[in-house]
C-alpha positions in Angstrom: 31.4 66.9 29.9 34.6 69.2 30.9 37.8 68.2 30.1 40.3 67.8 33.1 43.3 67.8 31.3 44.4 69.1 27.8 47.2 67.1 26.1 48.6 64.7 23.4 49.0 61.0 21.9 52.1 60.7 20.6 51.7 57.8 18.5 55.2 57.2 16.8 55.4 60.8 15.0 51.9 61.2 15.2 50.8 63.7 17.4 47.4 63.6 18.2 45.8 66.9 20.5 43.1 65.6 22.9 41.2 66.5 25.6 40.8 64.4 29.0 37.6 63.9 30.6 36.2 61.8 33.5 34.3 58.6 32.2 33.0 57.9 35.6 31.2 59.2 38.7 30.1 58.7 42.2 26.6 58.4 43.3 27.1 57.7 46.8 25.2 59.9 49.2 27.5 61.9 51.2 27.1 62.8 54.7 28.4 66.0 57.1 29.4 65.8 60.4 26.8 67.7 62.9 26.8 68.5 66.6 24.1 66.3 68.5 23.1 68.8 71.0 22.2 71.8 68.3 22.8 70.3 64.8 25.1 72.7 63.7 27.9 71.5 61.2 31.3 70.3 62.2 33.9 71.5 59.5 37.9 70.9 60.0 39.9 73.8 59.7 43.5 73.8 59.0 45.8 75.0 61.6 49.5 75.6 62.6 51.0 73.4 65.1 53.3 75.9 66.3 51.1 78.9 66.7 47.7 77.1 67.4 46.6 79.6 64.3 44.1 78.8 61.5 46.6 79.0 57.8 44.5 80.3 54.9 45.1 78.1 51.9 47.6 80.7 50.1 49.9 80.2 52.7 49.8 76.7 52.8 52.7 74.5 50.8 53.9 71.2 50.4 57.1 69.3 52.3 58.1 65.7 52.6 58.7 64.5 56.2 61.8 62.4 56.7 62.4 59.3 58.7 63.6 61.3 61.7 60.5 64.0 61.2 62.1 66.7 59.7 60.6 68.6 57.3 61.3 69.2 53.7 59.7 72.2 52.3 58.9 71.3 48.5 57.7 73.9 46.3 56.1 73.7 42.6 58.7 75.3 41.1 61.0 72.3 42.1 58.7 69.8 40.7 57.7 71.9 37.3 62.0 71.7 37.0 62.3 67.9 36.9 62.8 66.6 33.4 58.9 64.8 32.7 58.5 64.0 29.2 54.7 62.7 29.7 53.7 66.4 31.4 51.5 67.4 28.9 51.7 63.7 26.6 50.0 60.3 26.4 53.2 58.4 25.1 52.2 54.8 23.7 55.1 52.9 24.5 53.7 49.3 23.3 50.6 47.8 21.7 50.0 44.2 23.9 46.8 41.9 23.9 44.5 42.6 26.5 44.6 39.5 28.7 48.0 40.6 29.3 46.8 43.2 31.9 45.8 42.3 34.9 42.8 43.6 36.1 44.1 43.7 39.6 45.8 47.2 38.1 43.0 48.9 36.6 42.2 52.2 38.1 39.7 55.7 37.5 38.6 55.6 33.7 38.7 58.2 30.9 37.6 59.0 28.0 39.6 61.2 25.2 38.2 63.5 22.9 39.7 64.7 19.8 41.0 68.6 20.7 40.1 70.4 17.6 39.1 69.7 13.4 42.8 68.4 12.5 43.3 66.0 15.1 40.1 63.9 13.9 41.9 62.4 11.6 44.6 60.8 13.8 42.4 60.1 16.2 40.3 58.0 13.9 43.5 55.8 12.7 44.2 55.1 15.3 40.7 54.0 17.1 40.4 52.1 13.8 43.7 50.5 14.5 43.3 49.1 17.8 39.7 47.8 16.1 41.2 45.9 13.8 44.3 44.3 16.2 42.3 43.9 19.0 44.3 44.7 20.8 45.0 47.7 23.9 47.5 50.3 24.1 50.1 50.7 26.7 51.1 54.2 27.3 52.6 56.6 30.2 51.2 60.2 31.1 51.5 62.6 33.8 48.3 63.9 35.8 48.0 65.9 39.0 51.8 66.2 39.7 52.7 62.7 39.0 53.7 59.9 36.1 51.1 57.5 36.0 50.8 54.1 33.3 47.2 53.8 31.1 45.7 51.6 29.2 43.6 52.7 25.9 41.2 50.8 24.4 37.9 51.2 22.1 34.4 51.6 23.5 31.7 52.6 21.2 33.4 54.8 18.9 35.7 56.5 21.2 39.0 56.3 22.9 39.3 55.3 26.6 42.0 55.5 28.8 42.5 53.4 32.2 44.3 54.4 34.6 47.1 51.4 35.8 49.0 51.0 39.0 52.2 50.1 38.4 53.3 46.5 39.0 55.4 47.4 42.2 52.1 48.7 43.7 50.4 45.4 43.6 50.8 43.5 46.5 51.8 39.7 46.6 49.0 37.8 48.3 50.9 36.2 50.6 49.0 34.5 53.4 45.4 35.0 51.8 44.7 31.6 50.4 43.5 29.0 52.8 45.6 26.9 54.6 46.4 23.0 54.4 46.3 20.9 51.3 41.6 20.6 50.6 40.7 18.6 48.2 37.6 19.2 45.9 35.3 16.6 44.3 34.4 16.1 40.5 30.7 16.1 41.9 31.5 19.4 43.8 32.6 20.6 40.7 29.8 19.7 38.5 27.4 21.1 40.7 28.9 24.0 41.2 29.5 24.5 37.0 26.0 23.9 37.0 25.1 26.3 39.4 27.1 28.7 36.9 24.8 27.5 34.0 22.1 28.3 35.7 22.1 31.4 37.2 23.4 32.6 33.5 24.3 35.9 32.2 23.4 39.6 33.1 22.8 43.0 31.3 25.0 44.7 33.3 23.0 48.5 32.5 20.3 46.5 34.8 22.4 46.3 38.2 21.9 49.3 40.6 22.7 50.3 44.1 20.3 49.4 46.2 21.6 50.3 49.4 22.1 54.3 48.0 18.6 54.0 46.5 17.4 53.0 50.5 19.4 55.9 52.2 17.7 58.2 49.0 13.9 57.1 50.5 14.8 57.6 53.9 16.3 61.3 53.5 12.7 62.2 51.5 11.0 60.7 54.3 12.4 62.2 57.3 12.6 65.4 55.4 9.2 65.4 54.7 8.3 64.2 58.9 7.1 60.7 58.2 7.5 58.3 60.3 10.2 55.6 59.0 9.4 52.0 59.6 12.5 49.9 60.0 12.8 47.2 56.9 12.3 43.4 57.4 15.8 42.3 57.8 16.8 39.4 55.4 19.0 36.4 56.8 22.4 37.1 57.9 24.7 35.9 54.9 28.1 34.0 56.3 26.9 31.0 57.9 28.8 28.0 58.3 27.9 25.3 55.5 27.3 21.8 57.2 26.9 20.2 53.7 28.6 21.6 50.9 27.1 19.2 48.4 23.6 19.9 49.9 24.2 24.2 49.2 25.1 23.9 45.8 22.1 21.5 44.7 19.8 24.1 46.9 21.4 26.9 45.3 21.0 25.1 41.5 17.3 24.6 42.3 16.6 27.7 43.8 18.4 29.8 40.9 15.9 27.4 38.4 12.7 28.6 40.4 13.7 32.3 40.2 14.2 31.8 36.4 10.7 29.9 36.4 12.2 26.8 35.4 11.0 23.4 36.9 13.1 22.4 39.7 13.5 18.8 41.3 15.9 16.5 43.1 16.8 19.3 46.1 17.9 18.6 49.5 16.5 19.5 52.7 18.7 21.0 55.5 19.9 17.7 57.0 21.3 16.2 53.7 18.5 14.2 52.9 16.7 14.0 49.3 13.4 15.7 48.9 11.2 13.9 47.2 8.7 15.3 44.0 5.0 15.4 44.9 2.5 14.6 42.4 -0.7 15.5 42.2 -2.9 12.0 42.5 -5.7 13.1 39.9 -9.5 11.9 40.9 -11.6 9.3 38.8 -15.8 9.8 38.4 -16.0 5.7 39.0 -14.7 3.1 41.4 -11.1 2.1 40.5 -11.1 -1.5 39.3 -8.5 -3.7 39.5 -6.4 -4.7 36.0 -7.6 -7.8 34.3 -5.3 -10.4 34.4 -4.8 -12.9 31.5 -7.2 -15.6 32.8 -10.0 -13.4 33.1 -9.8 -11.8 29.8 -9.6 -15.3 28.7 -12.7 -15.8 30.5 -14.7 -12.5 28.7 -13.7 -14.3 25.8 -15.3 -17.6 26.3 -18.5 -16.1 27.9 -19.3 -14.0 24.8 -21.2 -16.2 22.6 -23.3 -17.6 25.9 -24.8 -14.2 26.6 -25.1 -14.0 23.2 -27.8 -17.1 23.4 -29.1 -15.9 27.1 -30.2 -12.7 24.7 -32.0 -14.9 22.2 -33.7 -17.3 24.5 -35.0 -14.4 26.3 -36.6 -13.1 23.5 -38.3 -16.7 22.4 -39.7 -16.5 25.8 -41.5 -13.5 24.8 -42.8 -14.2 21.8 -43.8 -17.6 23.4 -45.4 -15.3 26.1 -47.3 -12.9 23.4 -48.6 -16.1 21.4 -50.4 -17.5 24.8 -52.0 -14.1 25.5 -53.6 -14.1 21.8 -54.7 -18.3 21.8 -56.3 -18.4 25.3 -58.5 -21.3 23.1 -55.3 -23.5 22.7 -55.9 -26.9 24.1 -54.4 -27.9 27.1 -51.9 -30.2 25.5 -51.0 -26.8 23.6 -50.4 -25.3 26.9 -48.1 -28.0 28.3 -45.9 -27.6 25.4 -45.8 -24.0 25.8 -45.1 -24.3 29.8 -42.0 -26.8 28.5 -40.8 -24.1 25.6 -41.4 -21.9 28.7 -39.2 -23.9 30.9 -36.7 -25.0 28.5 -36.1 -20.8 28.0 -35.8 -20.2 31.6 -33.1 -23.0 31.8 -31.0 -21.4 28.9 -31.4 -18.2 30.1 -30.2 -18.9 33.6 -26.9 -20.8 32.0 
């Protein structure tokens, strides 16, 4: 990475020679400005109001326009001539804990690079300083022609700066909150902490752009003649919320589903509670009704009768076998058989 500016922590009496270097970049796809009828590029070229003539940039200066539009030429010799300490130094001016900056100051990002073999010492006290306080530094340095306020703090095992706004450059937000006196439930509130719960954390390295990675595709495409198909067009986000309790339990089970957990208990569109469904699972028989008391009572009593409807059935056919084999019996031995018959019959029907 190239430095950007070459400079100095002055850390107390420590002087510490660094280098400055962007920490961040821009990936958004930039676009020129063509002529419709030909293509041909539109560029803007810089030109004097009082002689309509295009200025080269060597003849071009600096000047600060008054209230009444008058001009006053400023030059860099002016500027180089004012007394700024912080010109070529990152002066720490406090060590503070870092929920004492608000983030509604933080700016560009940069990381600083030990300039040379004797200044890794000093820079390593003092990364291993703000390690152990945990705490940030607040400092002051100059960059492109102006005094600007940082904040340096420990990533990995190097030294970032960010840049800070000063607190007169933050706006009050007057006027931005809504109006009148609204009042939120506890049941609003739980839903929506659970919401929270849900949906979890992120790995932040796994967030991308997917709007530049859209405009990427459809550059290859036209530049290689394919036709482009317009994209399904999601829902248009925004809408009015006709039942604030009814979104956030939606939203709750609709964050669980994406996360393949089991989600139950939503509401449908109007308010109302949608019920679980349940698979009814299928039997090989007829279903038969539970037994109540009195008939297992019943089963009880009837046990030992079957249990003598079995036996009598099988005197009848040993009585049956026995008059097969004595077809001589005498009719009087018959009769008694027919009763033993009879009597069988009569027990095995009760």
């Amino acid at each position: 990475m190239r430095s950007i500016w070459n400079g100095a922590i002055s850390f107390g009496l420590v002087s510490i020679p660094i280098k400055l270097v962007n920490a961040t970049e821009n990936h958004s796809v930039h676009f020129r400005q063509i002529h419709l009828a030909d293509g041909g590029r539109i560029r803007y070229r810089k030109v004097c109001e009082l002689d309509d003539e295009e200025i080269p940039g060597g003849e071009i200066g600096k000047a600060y326009e008054d209230a009444d539009g008058t001009m006053i030429p400023i030059t860099d010799e002016d500027l180089a001539q004012l007394p700024l300490p912080t010109a070529k130094t990152i002066e720490i001016v406090a060590f503070v804990p870092a929920d004492q900056i608000d983030p509604l100051q933080m700016d560009a990002a940069y990381y600083l690079s030990a300039n040379g073999v004797p200044a890794a010492k000093p820079y390593t006290l003092l990364r291993e300083a703000l390690k152990r306080s945990n705490k940030v530094a607040v400092a002051k340095y100059a960059l492109r022609g102006r005094e600007r306020l940082g904040m340096l703090r420990v990533v990995d095992d190097v030294i970032a700066m960010h840049g800070l706004l000063w607190p007169d450059e933050i706006r009050a937000p007057e006027g931005v909150a809504p109006d009148g006196d609204i009042t939120v439930r506890d049941a609003e509130l739980d839903l929506a902490d659970a919401l929270m719960d849900t949906l979890g954390e992120v790995d932040m390295d796994s967030l991308h752009d997917d709007y530049r990675e859209a405009v990427e595709e459809l550059i290859a495409a036209k530049a290689s003649g394919e036709t482009v198909r317009p994209a399904a067009s999601g829902e248009a986000g925004g809408g009015k919320v006709i039942d604030l309790i009814a979104a956030l339990e939606n939203s709750v089970q609709a964050a669980k589903k994406s996360r393949g957990e089991e989600a139950s208990g939503a509401r449908d569109e109007g308010g109302g509670e949608m019920a679980d469904v349940h698979p009814i699972k299928k039997t090989s028989g007829k279903s038969s009704p539970r037994p109540t008391k009195k008939s297992t009572a019943a089963g009880k009593k009837a046990t030992p009768k079957s249990t003598g409807a079995k036996k009598s059935t099988s005197t009848a056919k040993k009585s049956a076998a026995k008059k097969t084999a004595t077809k001589k019996q005498t009719s009087s031995s018959a009769g008694s058989g027919t009763k033993k018959t009879a009597s069988s019959r009569k027990r095995t029907s009760a």
